[in-house]
C-alpha positions in Angstrom: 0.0 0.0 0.0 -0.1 1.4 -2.1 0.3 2.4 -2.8 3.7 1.0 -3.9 7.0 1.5 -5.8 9.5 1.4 -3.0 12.3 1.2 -5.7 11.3 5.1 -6.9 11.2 5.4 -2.9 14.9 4.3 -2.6 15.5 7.3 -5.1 14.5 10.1 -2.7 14.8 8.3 0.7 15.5 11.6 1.9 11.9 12.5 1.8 12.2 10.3 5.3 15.5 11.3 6.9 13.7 14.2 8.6 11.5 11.9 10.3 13.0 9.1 12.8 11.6 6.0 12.5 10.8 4.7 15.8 9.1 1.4 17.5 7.3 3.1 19.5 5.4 5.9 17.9 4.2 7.9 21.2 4.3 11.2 21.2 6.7 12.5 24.0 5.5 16.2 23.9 3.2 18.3 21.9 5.8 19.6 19.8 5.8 15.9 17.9 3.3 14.2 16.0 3.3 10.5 15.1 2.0 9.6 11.7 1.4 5.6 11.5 1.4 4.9 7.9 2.3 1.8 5.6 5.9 1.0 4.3 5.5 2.9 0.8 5.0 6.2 2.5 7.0 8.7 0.9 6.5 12.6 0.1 9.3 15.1 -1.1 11.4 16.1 1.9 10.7 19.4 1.0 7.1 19.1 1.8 7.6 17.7 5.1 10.0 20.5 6.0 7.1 23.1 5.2 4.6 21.1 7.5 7.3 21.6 9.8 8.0 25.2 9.5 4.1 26.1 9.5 2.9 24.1 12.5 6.1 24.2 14.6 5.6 20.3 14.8 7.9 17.6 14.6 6.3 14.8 12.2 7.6 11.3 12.9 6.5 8.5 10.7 6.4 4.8 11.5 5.6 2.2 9.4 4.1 -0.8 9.7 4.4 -3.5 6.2 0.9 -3.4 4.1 -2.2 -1.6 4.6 -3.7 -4.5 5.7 -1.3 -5.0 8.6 -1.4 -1.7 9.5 -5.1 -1.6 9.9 -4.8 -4.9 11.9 -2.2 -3.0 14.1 -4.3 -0.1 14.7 -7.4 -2.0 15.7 -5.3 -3.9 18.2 -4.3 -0.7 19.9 -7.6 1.1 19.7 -7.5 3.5 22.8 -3.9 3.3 23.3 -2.3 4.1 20.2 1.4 4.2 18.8 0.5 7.2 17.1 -1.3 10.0 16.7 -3.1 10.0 13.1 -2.5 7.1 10.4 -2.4 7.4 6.8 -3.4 4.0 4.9 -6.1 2.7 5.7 -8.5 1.6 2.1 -11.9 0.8 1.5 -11.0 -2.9 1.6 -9.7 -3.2 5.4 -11.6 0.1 7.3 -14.4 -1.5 9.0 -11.6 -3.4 11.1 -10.6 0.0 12.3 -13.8 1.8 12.2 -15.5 -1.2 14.6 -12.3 -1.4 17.0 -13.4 2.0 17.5 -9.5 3.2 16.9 -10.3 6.8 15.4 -12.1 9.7 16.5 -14.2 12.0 14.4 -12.5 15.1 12.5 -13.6 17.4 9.3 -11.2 19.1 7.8 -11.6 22.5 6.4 -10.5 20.9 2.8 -12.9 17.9 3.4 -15.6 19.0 0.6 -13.0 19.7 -1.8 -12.8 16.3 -2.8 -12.3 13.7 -0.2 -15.8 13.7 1.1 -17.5 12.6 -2.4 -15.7 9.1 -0.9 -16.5 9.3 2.6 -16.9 6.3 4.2 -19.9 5.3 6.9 -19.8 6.8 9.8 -19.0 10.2 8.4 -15.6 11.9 9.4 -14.2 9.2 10.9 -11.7 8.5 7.4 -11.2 11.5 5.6 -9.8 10.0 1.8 -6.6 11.1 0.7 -5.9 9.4 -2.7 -7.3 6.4 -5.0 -5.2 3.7 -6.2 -7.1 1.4 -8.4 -5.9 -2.1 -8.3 -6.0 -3.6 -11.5 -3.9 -6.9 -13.2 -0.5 -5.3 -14.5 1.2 -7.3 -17.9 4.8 -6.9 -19.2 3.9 -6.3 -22.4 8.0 -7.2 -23.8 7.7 -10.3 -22.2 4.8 -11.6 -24.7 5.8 -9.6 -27.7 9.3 -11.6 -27.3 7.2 -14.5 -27.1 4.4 -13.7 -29.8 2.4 -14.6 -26.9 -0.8 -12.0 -27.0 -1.2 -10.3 -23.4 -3.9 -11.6 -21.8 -7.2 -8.9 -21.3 -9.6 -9.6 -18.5 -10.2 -11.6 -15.4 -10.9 -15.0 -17.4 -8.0 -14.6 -19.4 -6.1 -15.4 -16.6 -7.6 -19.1 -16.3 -6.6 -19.7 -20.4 -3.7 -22.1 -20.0 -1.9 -20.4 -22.4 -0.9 -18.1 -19.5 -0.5 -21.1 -17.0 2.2 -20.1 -14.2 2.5 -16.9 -15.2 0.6 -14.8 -12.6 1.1 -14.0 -9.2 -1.2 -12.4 -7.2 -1.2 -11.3 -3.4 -3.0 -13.4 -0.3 -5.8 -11.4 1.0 -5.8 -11.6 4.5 -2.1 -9.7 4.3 -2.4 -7.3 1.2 -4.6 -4.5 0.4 -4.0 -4.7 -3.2 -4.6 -8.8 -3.0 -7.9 -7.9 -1.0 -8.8 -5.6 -3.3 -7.9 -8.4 -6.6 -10.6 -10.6 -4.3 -13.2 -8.2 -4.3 -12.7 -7.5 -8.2 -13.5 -11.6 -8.7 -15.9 -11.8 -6.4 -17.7 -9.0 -8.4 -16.9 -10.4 -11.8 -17.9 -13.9 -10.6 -21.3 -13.9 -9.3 -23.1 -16.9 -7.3 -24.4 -19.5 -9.4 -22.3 -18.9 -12.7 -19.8 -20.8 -13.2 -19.0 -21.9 -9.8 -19.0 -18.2 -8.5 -16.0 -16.6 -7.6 -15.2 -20.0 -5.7 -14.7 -21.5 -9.0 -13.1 -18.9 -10.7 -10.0 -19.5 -8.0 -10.3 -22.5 -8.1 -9.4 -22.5 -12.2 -6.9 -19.9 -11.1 -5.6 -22.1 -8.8 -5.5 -24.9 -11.3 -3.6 -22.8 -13.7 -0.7 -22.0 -11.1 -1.6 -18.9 -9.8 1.8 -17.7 -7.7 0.1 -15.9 -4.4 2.9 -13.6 -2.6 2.7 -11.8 0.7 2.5 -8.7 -0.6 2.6 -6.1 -3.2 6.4 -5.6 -2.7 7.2 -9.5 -3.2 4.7 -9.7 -5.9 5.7 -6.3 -7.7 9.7 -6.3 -7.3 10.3 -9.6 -6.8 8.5 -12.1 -9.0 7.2 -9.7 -11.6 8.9 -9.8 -15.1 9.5 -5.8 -15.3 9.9 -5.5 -11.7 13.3 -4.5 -10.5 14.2 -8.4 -9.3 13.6 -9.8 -13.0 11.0 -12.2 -11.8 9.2 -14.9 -14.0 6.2 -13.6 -13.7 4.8 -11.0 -16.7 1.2 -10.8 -15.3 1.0 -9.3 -11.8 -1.2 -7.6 -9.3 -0.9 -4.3 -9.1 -2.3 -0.5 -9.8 -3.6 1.3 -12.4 -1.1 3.8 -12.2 2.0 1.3 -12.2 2.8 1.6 -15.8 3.5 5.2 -15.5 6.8 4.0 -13.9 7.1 1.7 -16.3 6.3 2.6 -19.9 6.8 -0.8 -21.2 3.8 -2.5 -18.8 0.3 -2.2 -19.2 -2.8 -2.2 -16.5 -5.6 -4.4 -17.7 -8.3 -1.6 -17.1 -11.4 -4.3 -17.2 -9.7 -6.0 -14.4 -9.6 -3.2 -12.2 -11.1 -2.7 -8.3 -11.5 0.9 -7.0 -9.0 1.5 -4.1 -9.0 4.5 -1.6 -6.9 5.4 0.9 -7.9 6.9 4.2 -6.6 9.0 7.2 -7.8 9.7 10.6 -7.5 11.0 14.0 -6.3 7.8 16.5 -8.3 7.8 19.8 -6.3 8.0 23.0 -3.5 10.2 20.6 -1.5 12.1 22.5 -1.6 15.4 20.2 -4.7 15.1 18.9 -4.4 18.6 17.0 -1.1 17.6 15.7 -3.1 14.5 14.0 -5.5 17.2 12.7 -3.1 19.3 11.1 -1.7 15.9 9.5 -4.5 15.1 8.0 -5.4 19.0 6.7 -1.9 18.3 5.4 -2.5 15.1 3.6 -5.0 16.7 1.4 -3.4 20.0 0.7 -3.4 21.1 -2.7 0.9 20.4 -2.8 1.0 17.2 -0.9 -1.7 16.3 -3.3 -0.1 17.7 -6.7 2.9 15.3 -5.1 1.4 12.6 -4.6 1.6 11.2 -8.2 5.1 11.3 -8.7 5.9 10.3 -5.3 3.6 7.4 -4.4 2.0 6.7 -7.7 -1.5 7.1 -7.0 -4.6 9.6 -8.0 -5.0 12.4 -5.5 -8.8 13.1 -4.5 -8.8 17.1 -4.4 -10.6 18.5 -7.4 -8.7 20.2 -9.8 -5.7 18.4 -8.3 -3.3 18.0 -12.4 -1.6 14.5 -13.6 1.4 14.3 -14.6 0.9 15.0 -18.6 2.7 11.3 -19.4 -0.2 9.7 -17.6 -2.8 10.3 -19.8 -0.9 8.1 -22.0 0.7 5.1 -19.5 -1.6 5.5 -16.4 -5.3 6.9 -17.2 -8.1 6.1 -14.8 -10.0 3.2 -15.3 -13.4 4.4 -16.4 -15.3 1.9 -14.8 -13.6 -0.2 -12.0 -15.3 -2.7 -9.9 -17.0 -0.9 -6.5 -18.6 -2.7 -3.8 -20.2 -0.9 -0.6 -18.4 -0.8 2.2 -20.9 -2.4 4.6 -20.6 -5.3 2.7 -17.3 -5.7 2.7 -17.3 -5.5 6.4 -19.7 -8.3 6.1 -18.5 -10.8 4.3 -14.4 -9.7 4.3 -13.5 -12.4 7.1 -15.8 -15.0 5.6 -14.5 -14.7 2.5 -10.8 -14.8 3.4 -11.6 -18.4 5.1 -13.2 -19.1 1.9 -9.9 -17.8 -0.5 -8.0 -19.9 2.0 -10.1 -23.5 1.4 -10.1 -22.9 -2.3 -6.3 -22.4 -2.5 -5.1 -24.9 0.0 -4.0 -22.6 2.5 
């Protein structure tokens, strides 16, 4: 979570030498804030620096792995945070923290400039800060080498022409896999075809590789990724192929992903967590957030890079489902993913 190229992170590390990085993120004194945030956090160090200067505070940030360990984190401390705001949390895994009753309620000033047209129930609880649709990613090199074509949708992926060749991300410990879950279960209804069951089950059939995360998936086993994997049909975001020009996101395969901040009950500077999050969605933290975590900022008006109109445009129609179901049916259905695949 992303969110999501920790390679382009490596490149300006510095955007996180002017906060330490602690195991415990309790604030000390109200002249520090703790962010909690996942491990793909990163924003110009310039832009930190500024957040500095104007609110006197000293931002820490501590990371957790993926999203969906981070919201598990949270809802374990609920009332007795590490933090003092976290930055992370998606449509897929927010219920955990929402019913753990780890946040308190805040509205930011910015809030109707974008973020609340995907507010999520109960109302400013999670105020969004940037969408990341997850969507199947394809080297397209590695086919044309092959005079292999790439495949196009969901079903594709069961042909076994492209047997082996896939590796997706286990639910239960990914945000991005959770969110590749939700896309089949939508795709798949009950009743055709062996529902969404069956569809993994074909998947599973046809050697589907399932990796911890998006970082194992993405850098490691992934064709284009920066390990040379063996894998040219990945897991990933809509707006990875803006990184790399020579990939392509399957945009009929695609699952809506937001990302959420919030005030942590029990914080120790609460109005250092609120100024966080009026930070978040800013209009420069979200003009950055493109180029520095490779995801769609929610602010209106908020420009794209001009390349991504080319390599990364929006999917127009990615798969939704409302959040009260997932909170449903999310644990359910991970035991389920789990029988299918053996796990």
């Amino acid at each position: 979570m992303r969110r999501r190229h920790q390679f382009v992170a490596a490149l300006i590390a510095a955007a996180v030498a002017t906060t330490a990085l602690s195991a415990c993120g309790d604030s000390d004194t109200s002249d520090e804030v703790v962010l909690l945030t996942h491990d793909s956090f990163v924003l110009p160090d310039e832009l930190l620096a500024t957040f500095e200067d104007q609110t006197g505070l000293t931002l820490k940030v501590v990371k957790e792995a993926d999203a969906g360990q981070l919201s598990s984190s949270v809802a374990l401390t609920a009332g007795s945070p590490r933090g003092d705001a976290v930055y992370g949390i998606d449509n897929t895994f927010a219920s955990r923290v929402v019913d753990a009753g780890a946040l308190v309620e805040y509205t930011s000033p910015d809030n109707a400039l974008g973020p609340a047209d995907d507010a999520l129930p109960p109302p400013n609880l999670l105020t969004a800060v940037d969408r990341g649709d997850v969507c199947v990613n394809v080297d397209n090199t590695w086919f044309a080498d092959r005079n292999l074509p790439t495949p196009r949708n969901l079903a594709d992926l069961t042909d076994p022409r492209y047997r082996g060749l896939t590796v997706a991300m286990d639910p239960a410990t990914s945000s991005p896999g959770m969110a590749f879950l939700l896309a089949t279960i939508a795709a798949n209804p009950d009743g055709v075809n062996g529902g969404w069951q069956g569809y993994w089950q074909r998947l599973r059939d046809n050697e589907v590789a399932i990796a911890p995360g998006w970082t194992e998936a993405y850098n490691q086993e992934f064709t284009a990724g920066e390990g040379k994997g063996s894998k040219p049909i990945v897991v990933s975001y809509a707006s990875s192929p803006a990184f790399l020009p020579t990939t392509t996101a399957l945009l009929d395969t695609c699952f809506e992903q937001i990302e959420y901040a919030g005030v942590l009950r029990g914080a120790s500077n609460e109005d250092g967590a609120k100024k966080v999050i009026d930070y978040l969605i800013s209009e420069p933290v979200q003009a950055a957030l493109p180029e520095s975590m490779y995801v769609y900022p929610v602010r209106e008006g908020t420009p794209l890079p001009a390349d991504w109109a080319e390599h990364a445009p929006e999917p127009e129609s990615a798969a939704t489902m409302p959040a009260d179901e997932i909170a449903t049916n999310r644990e359910a259905w991970q035991q389920e993913w789990r029988t299918v695949m053996g796990r």
